[in-house]
C-alpha positions in Angstrom: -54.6 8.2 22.3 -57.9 7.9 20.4 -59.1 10.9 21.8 -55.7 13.0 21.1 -56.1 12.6 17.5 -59.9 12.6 17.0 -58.9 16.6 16.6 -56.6 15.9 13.8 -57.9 15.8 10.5 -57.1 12.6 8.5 -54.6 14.1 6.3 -52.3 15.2 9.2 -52.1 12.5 11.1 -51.1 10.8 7.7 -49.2 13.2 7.0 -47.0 12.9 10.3 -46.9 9.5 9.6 -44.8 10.0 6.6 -42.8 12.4 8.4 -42.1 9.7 11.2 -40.8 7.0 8.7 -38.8 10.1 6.7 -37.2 10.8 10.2 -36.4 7.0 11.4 -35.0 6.5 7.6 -32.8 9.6 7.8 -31.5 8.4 11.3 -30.6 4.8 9.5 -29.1 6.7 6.8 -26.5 8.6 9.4 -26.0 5.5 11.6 -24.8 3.4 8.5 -23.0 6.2 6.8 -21.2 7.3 9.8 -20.0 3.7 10.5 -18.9 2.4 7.1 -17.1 6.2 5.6 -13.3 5.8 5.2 -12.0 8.0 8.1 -9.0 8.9 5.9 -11.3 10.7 2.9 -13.3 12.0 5.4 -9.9 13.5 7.2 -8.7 14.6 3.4 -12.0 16.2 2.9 -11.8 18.1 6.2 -8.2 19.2 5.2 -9.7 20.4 1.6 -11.8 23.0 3.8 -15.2 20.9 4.2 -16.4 21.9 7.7 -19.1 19.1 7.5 -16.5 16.2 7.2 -14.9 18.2 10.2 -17.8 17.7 12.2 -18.2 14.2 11.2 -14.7 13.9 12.2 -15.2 14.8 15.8 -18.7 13.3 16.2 -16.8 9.7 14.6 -14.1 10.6 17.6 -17.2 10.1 20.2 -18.1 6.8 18.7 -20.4 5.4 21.5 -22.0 8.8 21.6 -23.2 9.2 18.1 -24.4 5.5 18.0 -26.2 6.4 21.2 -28.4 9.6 19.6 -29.1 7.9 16.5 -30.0 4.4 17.7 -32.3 6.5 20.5 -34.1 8.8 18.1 -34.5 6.2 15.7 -35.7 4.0 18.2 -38.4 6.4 19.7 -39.5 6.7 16.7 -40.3 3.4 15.9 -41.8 3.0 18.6 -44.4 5.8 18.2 -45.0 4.9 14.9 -47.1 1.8 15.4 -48.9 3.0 17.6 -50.3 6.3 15.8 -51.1 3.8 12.8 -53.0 1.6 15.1 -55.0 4.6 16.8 -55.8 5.8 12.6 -57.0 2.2 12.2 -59.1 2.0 14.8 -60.3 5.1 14.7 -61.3 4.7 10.8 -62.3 0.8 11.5 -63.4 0.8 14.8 -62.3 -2.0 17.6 -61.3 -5.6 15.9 -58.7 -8.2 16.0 -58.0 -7.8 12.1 -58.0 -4.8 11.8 -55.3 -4.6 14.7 -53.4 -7.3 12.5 -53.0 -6.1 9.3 -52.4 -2.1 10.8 -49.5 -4.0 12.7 -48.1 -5.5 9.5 -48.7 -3.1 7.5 -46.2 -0.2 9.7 -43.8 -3.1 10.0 -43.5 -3.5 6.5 -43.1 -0.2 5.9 -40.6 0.6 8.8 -38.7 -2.4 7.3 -38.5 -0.7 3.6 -38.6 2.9 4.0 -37.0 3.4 7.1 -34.6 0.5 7.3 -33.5 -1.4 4.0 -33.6 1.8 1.9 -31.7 4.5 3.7 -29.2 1.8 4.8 -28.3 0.7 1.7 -28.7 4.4 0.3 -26.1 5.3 3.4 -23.4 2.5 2.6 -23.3 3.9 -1.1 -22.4 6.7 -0.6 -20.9 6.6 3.2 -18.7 10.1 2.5 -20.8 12.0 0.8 -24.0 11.4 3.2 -21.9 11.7 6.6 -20.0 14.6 5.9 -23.1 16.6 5.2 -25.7 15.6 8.1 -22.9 16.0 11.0 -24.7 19.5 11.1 -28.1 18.1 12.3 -26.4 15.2 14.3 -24.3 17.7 15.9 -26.6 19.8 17.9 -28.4 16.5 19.1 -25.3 15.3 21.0 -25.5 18.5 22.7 -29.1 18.7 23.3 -29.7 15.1 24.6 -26.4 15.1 26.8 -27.6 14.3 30.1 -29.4 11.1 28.7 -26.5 10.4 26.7 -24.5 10.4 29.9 -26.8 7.9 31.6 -26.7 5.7 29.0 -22.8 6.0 28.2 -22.4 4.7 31.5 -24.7 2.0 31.5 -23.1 0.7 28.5 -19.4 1.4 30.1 -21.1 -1.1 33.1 -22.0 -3.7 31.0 -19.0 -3.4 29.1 -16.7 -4.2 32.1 -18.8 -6.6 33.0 -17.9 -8.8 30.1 -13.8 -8.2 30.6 -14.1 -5.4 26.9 -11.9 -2.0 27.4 -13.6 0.6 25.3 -10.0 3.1 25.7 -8.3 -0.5 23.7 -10.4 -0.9 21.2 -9.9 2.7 20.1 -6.1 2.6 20.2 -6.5 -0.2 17.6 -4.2 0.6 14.2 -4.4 -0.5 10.7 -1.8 -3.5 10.2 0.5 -3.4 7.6 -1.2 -6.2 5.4 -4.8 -4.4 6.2 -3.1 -1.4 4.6 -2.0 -3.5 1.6 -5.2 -4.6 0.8 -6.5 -1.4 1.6 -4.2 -0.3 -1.5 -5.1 -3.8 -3.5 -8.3 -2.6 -3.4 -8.5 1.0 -4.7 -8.2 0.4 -8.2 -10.9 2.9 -8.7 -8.8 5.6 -6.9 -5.1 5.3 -7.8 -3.4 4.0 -11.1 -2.2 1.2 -11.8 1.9 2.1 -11.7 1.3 4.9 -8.4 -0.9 1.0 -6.9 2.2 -0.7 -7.9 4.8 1.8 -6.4 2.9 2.1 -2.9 3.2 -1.7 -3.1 6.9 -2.1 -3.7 6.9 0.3 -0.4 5.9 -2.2 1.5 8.3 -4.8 0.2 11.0 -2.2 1.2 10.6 -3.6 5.0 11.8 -6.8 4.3 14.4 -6.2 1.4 18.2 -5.2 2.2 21.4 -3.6 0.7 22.4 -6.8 -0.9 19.3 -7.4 -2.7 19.3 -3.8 -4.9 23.2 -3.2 -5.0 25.4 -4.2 -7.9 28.2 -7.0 -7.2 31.6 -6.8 -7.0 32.2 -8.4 -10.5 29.7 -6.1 -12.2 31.4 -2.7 -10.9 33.1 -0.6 -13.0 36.3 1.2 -10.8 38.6 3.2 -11.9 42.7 2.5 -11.5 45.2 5.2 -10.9 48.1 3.2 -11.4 47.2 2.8 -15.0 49.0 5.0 -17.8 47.0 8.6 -17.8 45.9 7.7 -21.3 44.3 4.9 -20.5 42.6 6.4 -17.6 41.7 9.5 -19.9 40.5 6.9 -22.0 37.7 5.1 -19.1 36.5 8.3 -18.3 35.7 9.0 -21.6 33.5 6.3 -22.6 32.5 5.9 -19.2 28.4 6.1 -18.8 27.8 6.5 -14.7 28.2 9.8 -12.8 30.8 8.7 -9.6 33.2 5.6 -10.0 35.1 4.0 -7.3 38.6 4.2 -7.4 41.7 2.7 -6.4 45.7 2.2 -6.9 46.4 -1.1 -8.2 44.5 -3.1 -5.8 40.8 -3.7 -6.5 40.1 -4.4 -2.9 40.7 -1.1 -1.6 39.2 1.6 -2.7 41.2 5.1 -2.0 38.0 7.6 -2.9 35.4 8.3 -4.8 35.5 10.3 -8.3 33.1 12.6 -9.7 33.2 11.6 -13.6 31.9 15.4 -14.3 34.0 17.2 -12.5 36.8 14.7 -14.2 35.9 15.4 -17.5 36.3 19.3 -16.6 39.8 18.7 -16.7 40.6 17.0 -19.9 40.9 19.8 -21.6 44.1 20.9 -19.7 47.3 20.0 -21.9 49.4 18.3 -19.1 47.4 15.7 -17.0 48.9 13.5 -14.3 47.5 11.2 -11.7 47.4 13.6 -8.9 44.8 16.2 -10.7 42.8 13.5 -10.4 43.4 12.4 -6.5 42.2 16.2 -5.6 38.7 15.3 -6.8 38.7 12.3 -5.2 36.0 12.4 -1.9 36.0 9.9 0.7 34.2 6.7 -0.1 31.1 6.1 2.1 31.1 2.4 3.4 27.7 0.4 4.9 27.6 -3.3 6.4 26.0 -5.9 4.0 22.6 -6.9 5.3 21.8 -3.2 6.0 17.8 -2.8 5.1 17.3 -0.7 2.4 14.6 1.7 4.1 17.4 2.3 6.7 19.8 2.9 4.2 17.4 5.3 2.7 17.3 7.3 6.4 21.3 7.1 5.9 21.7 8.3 2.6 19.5 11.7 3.6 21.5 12.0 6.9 24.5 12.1 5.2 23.7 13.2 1.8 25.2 11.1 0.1 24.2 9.2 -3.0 26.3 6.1 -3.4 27.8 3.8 -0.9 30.5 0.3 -0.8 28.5 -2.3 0.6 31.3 -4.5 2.8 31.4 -7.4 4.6 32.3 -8.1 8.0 36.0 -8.5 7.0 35.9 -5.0 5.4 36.0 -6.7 1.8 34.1 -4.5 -0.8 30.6 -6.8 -1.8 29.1 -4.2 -3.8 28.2 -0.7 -4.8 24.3 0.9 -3.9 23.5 4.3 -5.2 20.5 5.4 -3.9 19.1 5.1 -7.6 19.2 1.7 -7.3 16.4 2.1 -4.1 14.2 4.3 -6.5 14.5 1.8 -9.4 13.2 -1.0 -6.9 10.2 1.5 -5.8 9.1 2.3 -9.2 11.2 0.0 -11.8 14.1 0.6 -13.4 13.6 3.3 -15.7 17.1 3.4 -17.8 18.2 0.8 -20.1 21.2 1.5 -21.9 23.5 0.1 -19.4 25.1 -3.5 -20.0 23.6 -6.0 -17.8 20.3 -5.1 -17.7 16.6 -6.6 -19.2 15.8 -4.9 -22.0 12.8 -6.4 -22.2 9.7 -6.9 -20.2 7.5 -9.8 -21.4 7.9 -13.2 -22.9 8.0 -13.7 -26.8 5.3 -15.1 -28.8 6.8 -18.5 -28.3 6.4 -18.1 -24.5 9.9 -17.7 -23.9 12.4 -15.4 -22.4 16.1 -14.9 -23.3 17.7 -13.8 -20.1 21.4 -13.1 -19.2 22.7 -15.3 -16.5 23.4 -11.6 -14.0 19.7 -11.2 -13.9 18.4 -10.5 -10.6 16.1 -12.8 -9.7 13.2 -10.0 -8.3 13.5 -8.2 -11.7 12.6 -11.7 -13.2 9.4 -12.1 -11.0 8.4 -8.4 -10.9 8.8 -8.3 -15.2 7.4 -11.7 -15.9 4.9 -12.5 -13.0 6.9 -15.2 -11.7 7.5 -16.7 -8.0 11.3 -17.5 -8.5 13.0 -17.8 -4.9 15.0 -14.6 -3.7 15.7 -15.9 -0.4 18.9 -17.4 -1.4 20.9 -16.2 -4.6 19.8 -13.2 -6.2 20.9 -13.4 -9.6 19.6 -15.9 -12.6 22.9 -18.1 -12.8 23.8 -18.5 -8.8 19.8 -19.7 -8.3 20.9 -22.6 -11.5 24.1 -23.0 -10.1 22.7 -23.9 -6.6 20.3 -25.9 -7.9 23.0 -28.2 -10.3 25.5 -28.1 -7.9 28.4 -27.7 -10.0 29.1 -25.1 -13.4 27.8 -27.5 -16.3 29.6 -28.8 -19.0 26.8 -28.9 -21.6 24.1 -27.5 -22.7 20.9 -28.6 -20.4 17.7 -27.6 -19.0 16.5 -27.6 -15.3 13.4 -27.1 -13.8 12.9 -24.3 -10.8 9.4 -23.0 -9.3 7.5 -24.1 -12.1 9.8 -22.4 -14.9 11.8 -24.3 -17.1 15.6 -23.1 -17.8 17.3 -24.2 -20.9 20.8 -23.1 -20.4 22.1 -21.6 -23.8 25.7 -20.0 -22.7 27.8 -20.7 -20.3 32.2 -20.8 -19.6 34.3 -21.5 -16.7 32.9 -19.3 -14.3 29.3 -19.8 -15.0 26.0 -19.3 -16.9 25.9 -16.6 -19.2 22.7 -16.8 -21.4 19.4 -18.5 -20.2 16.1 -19.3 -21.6 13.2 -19.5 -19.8 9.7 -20.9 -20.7 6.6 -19.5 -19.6 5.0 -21.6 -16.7 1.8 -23.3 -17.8 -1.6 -23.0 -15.8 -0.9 -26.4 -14.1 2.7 -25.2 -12.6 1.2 -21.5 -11.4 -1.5 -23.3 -9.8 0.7 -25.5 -8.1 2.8 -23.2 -6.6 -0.4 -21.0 -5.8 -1.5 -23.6 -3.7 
């Protein structure tokens, strides 16, 4: 080896020295960019027309080739590195213990800094950037060193079944659906905060159903043909929602559905009867109670339709879900002039909130950050009334997942008005734990 580089002037073999840490660095640099870059950028940059992130893309497919050219280049080069500082030592020094010492040290220290620590932090930085631009040197290496790679594949696949491991089910593996919600916990930097909050409420789809988003029975406005024609000119007049169920004298069954617009076409006509109105009517859509929502959503496209009777087993009419109501749980609800509804979103200065007793209880939590139950009743006066037991008689206050409810309103068939007082660091806590 001496004799090898005793033709080299000084300056080259120190020169191919720094080349030789440059070279093992860069090789760090692509192993720990390739393995910590988010395969879904990389897949959006390939799709944006970047052919480097395309060759990343199918280099990253070939997992256990790629580690195997960068882990052997790199380690050949380490290896040869020592031992052409040792040969400049001695041939500077001459033949001695220390001098053997401190060159060994010395090209560990640097290996260790310049072609280890450095490029791999360098690499995890900036994991995209870096691996979707070196796949074109990478690249040509897989194909050059192919019939090593082979060997070695296989010696790995050996040792591999040896301890029980299946390389073809460990690359089948998925992202689970709570690794995908922290995935989206997590990139603040990337998405807003409502478009964060809106992927979230997607996931909360999977476990909500009809009867959680639709409005109740007693809050549904339907319209009655066996009224006087004034006073059914007269609902459709101040009337503020687009269809309305409808039915002859009995509440329970519905004949049809009624376009308000279409309706409202017609008033100018000087005669009106009952029957102009049953020709608009179009046959009302039913769905079971219990129905998930992001099924319902499936339905509602199927069919196109845009509002549905939820109904119980017996056929009886629970409810009413347009598929506005599924939107409004996605991304909040985003009208508020209709009765019923908050109208507004965060506790007073006092720390307390004044809420009607129809409130639904996921509103509640989503508006005010609380953790009030929704696996029983869904609205503000049947989760009191469960917890009382009976309608009260007087004005009282009760205590529920940390908030306390001071009941302001209430008649015969239950609470009306509600106010609620803002949890204090000792009750979040609690319920935290």
């Amino acid at each position: 080896m001496d004799s090898f580089f005793d033709s080299w002037p000084l300056w080259a073999q120190a020169a191919l020295v720094v080349f030789l840490l440059a070279l093992s660095g860069f090789f760090s640099m692509a192993e720990t960019s390739m393995v910590a870059s988010n395969r879904h950028r990389l897949r959006a940059m390939a799709n944006g027309g970047h052919a480097g992130a395309a060759i990343t893309q199918k280099l990253l497919k070939r997992i256990d080739t790629l580690l195997s050219v960068l882990l052997i280049a790199n380690n050949l080069i380490n290896t040869i590195l020592p031992i052409l500082v040792t040969g400049i030592a001695l041939h500077l020094f001459g033949t001695n213990g220390l001098v053997l010492s401190i060159a060994t040290l010395t090209i560990a220290f640097l290996i260790i800094i310049f072609s280890e620590i450095t490029p791999k932090v360098i690499g995890a930085a900036f994991a995209e950037k870096i691996s979707a631009n070196i796949g074109w040197v990478i690249y040509p290496l897989t194909i050059l060193l192919k019939p090593l790679l082979w060997l070695v594949n296989s010696f790995v696949s050996g040792l591999m079944g040896l301890m029980g491991l299946n390389r073809k089910e460990t690359a089948l593996q998925t992202m689970s659906t709570e690794e995908l919600r922290s995935l989206v916990l997590e990139s603040s930097h990337f998405i807003s905060n409502q478009h964060r909050s809106i992927l979230l409420n997607l996931f909360n789809l999977e476990n909500i159903s009809v009867d959680d988003v639709m409005t109740p029975r007693a809050k549904m406005e339907i319209l009655d043909l066996s009224r006087p024609i004034d006073e059914v000119i007269g609902q459709l007049e101040t009337c503020y929602h687009n269809k309305l169920p409808v039915c002859e004298g009995d509440p329970e069954r519905i004949i049809g559905i009624l376009s308000v617009k279409k309706a409202l076409s017609l008033l100018g006509n000087e005669e009106l009867s009952h029957s102009d109105f049953r020709e608009l009517l179009n046959e009302p859509y039913f769905i079971p109670e219990g129905t998930p929502v992001m099924q319902q959503m499936q339905f509602f496209q199927e069919n196109r339709q845009r509002l549905s009777l939820v109904v119980d087993e017996y056929g009886s009419v629970q409810g009413l879900l347009t598929f506005e109501d599924i939107v409004e749980e996605l991304i909040g609800e985003f009208t508020t002039s209709f009765p019923g509804m908050l109208t507004h979103d965060q506790w007073s200065s006092d720390g307390s909130y004044l809420a009607n007793g129809s409130a639904n209880l996921r509103d509640l939590n989503r508006l005010l950050g609380l953790q009030l139950p929704v696996d029983g009743p869904r609205t503000l006066n049947g989760l009191i009334l469960e917890e009382l037991e009976e309608i009260p008689d007087h004005d009282l206050s009760v205590k529920v997942a940390g908030v306390v409810m001071e009941i302001i309103q209430f008649d015969d068939q239950g609470i009306k008005t509600v106010r609620l007082h803002k949890p204090g660091p000792e009750d979040r806590s609690r319920l935290d734990s």
